[in-house]
C-alpha positions in Angstrom: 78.5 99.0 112.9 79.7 95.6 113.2 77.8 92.2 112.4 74.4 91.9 113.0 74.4 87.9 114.0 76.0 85.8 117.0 76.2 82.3 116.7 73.4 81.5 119.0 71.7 83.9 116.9 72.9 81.3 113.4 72.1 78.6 115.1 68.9 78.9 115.3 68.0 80.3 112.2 69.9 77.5 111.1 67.7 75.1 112.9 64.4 77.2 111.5 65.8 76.6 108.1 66.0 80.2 107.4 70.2 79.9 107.2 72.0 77.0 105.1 74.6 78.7 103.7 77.7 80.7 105.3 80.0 82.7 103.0 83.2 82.7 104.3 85.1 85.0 102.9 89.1 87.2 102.4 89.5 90.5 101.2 92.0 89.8 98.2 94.7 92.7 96.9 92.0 94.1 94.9 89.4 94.3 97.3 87.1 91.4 96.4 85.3 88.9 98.4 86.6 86.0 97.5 86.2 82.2 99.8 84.1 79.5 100.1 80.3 78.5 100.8 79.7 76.5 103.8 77.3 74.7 104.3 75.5 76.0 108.1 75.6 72.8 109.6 79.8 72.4 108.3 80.3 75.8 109.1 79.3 75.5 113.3 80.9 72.2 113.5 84.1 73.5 111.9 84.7 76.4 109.9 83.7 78.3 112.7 87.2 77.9 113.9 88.9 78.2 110.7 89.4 77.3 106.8 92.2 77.1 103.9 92.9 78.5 101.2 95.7 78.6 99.0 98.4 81.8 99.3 97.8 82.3 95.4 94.3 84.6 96.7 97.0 87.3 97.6 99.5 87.7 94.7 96.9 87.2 91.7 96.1 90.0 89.1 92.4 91.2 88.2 92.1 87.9 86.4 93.5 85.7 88.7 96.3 85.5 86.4 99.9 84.2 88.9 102.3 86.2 88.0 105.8 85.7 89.3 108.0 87.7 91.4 106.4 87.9 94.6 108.6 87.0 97.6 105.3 85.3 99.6 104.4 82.7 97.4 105.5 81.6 93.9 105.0 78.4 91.4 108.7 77.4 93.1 107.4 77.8 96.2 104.4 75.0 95.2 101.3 77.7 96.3 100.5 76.1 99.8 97.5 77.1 102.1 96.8 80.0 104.5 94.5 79.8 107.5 91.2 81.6 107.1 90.1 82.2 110.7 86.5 83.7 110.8 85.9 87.3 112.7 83.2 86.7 114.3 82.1 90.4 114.9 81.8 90.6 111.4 79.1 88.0 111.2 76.1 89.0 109.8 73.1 87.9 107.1 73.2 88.6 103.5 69.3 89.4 102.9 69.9 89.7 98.5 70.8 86.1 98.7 68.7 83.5 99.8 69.5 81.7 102.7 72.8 83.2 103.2 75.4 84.7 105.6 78.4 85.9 105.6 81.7 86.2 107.7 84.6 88.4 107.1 88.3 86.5 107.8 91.7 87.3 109.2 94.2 85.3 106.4 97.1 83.9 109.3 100.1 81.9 108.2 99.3 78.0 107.7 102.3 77.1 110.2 102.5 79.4 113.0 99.3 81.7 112.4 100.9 84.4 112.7 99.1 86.9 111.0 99.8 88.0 106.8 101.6 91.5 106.8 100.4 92.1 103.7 96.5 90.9 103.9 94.6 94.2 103.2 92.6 93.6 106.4 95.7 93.5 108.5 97.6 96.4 106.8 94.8 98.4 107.8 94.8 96.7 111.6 98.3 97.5 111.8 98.0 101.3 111.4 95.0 101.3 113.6 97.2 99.4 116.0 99.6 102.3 115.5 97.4 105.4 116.4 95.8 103.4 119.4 99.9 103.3 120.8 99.5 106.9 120.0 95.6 107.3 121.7 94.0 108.0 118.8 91.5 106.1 116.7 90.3 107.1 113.1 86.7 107.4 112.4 86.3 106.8 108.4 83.6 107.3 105.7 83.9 105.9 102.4 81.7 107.3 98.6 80.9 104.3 96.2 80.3 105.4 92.6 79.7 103.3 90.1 77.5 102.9 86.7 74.8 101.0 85.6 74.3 99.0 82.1 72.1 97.8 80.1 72.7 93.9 79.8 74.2 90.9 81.9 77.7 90.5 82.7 77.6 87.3 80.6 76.1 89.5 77.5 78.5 92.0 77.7 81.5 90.6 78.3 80.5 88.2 74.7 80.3 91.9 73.2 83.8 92.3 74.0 82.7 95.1 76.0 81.7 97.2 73.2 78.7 99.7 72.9 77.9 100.0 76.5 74.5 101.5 77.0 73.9 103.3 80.6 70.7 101.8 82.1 69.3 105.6 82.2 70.1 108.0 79.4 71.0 111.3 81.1 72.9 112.9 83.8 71.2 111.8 86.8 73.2 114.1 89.5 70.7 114.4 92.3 67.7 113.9 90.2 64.9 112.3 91.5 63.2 111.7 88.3 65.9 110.5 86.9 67.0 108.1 89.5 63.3 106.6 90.4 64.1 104.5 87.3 66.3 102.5 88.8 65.0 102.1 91.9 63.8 99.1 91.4 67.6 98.0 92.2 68.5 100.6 94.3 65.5 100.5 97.2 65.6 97.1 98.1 70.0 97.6 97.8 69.9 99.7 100.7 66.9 97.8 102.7 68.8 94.7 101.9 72.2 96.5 103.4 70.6 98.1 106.4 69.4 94.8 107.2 73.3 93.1 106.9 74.3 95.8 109.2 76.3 98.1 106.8 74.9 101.5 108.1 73.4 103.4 104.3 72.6 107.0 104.3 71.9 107.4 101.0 71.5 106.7 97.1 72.0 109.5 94.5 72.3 110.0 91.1 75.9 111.0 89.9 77.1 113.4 87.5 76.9 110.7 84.3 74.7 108.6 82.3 73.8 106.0 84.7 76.3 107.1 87.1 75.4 106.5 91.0 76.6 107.0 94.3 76.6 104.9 97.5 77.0 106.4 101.1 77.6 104.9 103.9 77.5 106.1 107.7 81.3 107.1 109.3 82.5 104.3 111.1 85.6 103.0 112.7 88.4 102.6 110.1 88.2 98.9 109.9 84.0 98.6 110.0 84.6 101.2 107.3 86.4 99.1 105.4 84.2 96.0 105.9 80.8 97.9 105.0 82.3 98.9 101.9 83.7 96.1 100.2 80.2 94.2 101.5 78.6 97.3 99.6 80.5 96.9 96.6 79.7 92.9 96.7 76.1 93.9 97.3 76.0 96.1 94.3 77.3 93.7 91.6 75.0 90.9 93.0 72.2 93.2 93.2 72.6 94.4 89.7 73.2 90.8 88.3 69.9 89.8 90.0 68.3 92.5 88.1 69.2 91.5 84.5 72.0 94.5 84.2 75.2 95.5 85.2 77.1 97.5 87.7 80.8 98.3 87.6 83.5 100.2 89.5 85.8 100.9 86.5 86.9 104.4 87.2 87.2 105.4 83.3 85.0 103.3 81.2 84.9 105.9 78.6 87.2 109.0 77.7 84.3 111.0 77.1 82.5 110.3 80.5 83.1 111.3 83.6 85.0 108.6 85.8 83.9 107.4 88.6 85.3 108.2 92.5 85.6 106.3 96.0 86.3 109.6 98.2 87.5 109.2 101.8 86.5 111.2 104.8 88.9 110.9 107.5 88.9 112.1 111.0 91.0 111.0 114.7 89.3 110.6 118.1 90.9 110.6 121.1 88.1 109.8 124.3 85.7 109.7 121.6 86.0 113.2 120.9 87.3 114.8 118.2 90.8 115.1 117.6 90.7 117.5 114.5 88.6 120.2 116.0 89.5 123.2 118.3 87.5 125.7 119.1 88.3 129.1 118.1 91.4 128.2 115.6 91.4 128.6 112.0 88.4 126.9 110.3 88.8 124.4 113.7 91.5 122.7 112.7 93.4 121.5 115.9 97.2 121.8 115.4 96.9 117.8 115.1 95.0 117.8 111.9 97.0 120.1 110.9 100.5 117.4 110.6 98.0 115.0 109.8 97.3 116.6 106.4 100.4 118.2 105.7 101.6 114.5 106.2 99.1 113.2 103.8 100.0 115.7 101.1 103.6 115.6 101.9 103.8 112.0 101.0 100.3 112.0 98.9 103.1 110.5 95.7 104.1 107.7 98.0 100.8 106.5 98.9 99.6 106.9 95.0 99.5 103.3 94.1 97.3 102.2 97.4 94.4 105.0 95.7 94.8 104.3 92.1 96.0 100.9 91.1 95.3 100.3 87.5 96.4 101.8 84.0 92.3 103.0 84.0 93.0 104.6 87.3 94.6 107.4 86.0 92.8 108.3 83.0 90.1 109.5 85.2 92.5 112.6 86.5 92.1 115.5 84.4 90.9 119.0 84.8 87.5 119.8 84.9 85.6 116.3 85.9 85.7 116.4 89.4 88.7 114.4 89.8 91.7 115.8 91.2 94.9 116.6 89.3 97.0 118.1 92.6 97.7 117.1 95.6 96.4 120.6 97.4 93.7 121.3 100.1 91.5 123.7 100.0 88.2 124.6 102.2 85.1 122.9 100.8 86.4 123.0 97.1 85.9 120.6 94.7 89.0 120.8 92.8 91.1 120.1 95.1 92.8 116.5 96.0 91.9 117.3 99.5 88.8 118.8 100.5 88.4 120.2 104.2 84.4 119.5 105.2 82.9 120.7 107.8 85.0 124.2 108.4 84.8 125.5 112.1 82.3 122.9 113.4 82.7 119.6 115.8 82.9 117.7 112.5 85.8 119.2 111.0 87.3 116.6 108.6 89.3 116.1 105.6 88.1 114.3 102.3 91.0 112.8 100.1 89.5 113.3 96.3 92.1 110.7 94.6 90.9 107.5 95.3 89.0 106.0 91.7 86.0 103.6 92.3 88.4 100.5 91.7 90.4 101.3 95.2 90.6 98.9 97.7 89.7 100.8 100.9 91.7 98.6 103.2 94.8 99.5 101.1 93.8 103.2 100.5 93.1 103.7 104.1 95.8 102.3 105.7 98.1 104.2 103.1 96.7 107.5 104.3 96.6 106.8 107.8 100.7 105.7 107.5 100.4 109.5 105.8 99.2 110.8 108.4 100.8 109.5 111.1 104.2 110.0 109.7 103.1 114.0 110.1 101.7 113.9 113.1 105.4 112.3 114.4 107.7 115.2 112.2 104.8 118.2 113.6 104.8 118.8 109.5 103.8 122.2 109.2 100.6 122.4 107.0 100.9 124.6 103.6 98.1 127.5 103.2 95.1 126.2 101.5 94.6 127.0 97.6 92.0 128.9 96.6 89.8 129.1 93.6 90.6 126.4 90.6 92.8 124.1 91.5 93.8 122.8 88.1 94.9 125.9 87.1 97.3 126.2 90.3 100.7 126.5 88.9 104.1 125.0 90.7 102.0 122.9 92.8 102.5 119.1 93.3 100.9 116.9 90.8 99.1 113.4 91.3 101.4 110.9 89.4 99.9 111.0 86.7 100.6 107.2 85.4 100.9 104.0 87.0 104.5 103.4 86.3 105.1 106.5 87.7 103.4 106.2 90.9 105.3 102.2 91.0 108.3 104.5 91.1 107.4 106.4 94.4 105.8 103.3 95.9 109.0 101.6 95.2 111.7 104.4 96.6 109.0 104.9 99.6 110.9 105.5 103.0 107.5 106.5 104.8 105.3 103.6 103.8 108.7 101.0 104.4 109.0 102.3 107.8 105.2 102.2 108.2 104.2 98.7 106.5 108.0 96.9 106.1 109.5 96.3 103.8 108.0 92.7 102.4 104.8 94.8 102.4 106.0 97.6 100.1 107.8 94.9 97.7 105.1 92.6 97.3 102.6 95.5 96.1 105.3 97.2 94.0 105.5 93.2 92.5 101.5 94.1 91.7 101.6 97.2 90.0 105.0 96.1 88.0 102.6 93.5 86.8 99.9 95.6 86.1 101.9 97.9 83.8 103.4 94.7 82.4 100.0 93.1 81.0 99.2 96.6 79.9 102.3 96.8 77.6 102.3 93.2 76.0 98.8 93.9 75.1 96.9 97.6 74.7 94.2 96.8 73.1 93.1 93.6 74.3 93.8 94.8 78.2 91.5 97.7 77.8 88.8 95.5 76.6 88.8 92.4 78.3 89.8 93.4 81.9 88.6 95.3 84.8 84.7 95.9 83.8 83.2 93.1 85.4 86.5 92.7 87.9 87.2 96.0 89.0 
């Protein structure tokens, strides 16, 4: 579900009053909004068309910290401008703030906008580019899970982070007592969402302390995409409006569960299904069938793009719900990949890896690469495991570190061949970086970054 407002529709709320500010906005590398705030009347005249901004939005840290090394931009190269050119199909009101709506940009070169390969938003239209050569298009549903705190952003992060208390004090997984204490925040969330167009299904309480989940209606890869990083916006903004705090950190404690950003994936072709076929094993169509085996087959490769943090991987471990192989398995839990749906029209397979901190552009564009590169080699697709799947033996692990999965994002022939190689370099370039800040300084990393950013 796209936008919900045209421009004659802006205009005259505009001219009612009821609009004066339009956030225009890029996805950056780690999936944050991040642009400027118009002013309505600037933003018809003008912005409308396009913006600036400087190149530094897409090779920054968590922090916004420049690191150097990346071949696109650099403090030699003098950080110039890209071109910000507003989607207008993404336009739409932002009910939570006052006043307000929002556009969703394509980031073009400055000179000869032509478009950033490796702008999250495009990496993602490029493999949907590449399945529509092919007929296909991918239908996608993304999980938000996140936690609540007790506290402001501003109070916490003065506490250094330390003695975070969850806004409810027990495990709230599909409770309704439990979770009718924070509605409050979480009602007028999903009116306030519904009513920016990003399609809610439900709230629920997670398996944590003050853990939650966010669902959101299957959509067309990109809208997908779109909906949730607006949802993940909403959520913070929401909470801060509230007094407390919300974050996507996928490990905030070694004693709590971590938190997830599942993906549900599916192909069309004629706006049918494209995984299902009646009367074959659990209705798997010999297409979904290289799909997955391409996704586990290269599941190492694609790593980074579903875990991009040091944190990231301290949520895989065996018995928390987060995966620690790269199997599937039917309607299991266990497993990395989860088939859902068995033997019905809605046949589909959930990737378990991703942490709360993903960026879906990056995470779905990496699977679909996956999947395509099986579809193209007919993989064959392994038998399912069965029972536990972290007590599988011989069976392909997750990398279980960031430097480790660098290492396969690095030596990547798939994703090269998928994405180019500029693409490939420039994100190995972030998680090198990554790794780096983590080693000059344990301690003070673990504390001071990714709560609030993440």
């Amino acid at each position: 579900m796209p936008g919900t407002l045209t421009l004659d529709g802006l205009r005259k709320l505009a001219d009612s009053g009821e609009i004066d500010t339009v956030l225009v906005a890029l996805v950056d590398m780690q999936g944050r909004l991040m642009g400027k705030r118009f002013h309505v009347t600037n933003f018809l005249e003008h912005g409308v068309e396009e913006s600036h901004c400087c190149n530094y939005l897409l090779a920054t840290d968590l922090m916004m910290a420049t690191p150097e090394g990346y071949a696109a931009t650099s403090w030699r190269q003098g950080y110039g401008d890209y071109l910000l050119r507003p989607d207008l199909d993404t336009l739409r009101p932002v009910p939570w703030l006052p006043g307000t709506a929002l556009v969703l940009c394509d980031v073009l070169d400055h000179h000869d906008h032509s478009p950033i390969a490796h702008s999250p938003r495009q990496m993602l239209k490029a493999q949907v580019a590449r399945l529509a050569e092919m007929g296909y298009s991918a239908t996608m549903a993304t999980e938000l899970e996140f936690f609540l705190f007790e506290g402001d952003y501003r109070s916490l992060q003065k506490g250094g982070y330390r003695n975070l208390v969850p806004l409810c004090g027990f495990n709230e997984d599909y409770n309704l007592f439990q979770t009718t204490k924070e509605e409050p925040i979480l009602r007028p969330l999903r009116n306030n969402l519904v009513a920016a167009g990003i399609p809610v299904e439900t709230t629920k309480g997670e398996a944590e302390r003050g853990q939650h989940e966010l669902n959101i209606r299957h959509a067309p890869a990109l809208d997908c995409a779109d909906n949730h990083t607006i949802a993940k916006q909403a959520i913070k903004e929401s909470a801060w409006a509230a007094g407390c705090s919300a974050s996507f950190l996928p490990k905030w404690a070694s004693d709590k569960v971590g938190s997830a950003g599942h993906v549900h994936m599916s192909l069309l072709k004629d706006g049918a299904s494209a995984f299902y076929e009646e009367g074959a094993d659990y209705g798997m169509s010999p297409l979904m069938r290289h799909f997955m085996a391409g996704v586990l087959e290269y599941a190492p490769d694609l790593t980074f793009f579903l875990a991009p943090y040091v944190n990231s991987y301290k949520r895989f471990a065996s018995g928390t719900f987060a995966p620690t192989r790269t199997v599937w398995s039917v309607d299991n839990r266990t497993a990395g990949f989860r088939l859902c749906g068995a033997g019905t029209k809605g046949v589909r397979v959930e990737c378990r890896v991703p942490g709360s901190d993903m960026n879906p552009y990056l995470a779905q564009a990496a699977l679909l690469a996956a999947g395509i590169a099986g579809i193209e080699a007919e993989l064959p697709l392994p038998d399912p495991t069965k029972g536990d799947a972290y007590e599988t033996k011989g069976e392909a692990e997750i990398p279980r570190t960031l430097r480790a999965a660098t290492e396969t994002l690095r030596g990547s022939k798939m994703l090269r061949a998928a994405m180019g190689d500029a693409v490939v370099d420039h994100y190995t370039r972030a998680a090198e970086w990554e790794q780096e800040e983590f080693d000059r300084a344990v301690t003070d990393w673990e504390i001071a970054r990714g709560f609030e950013q993440a």
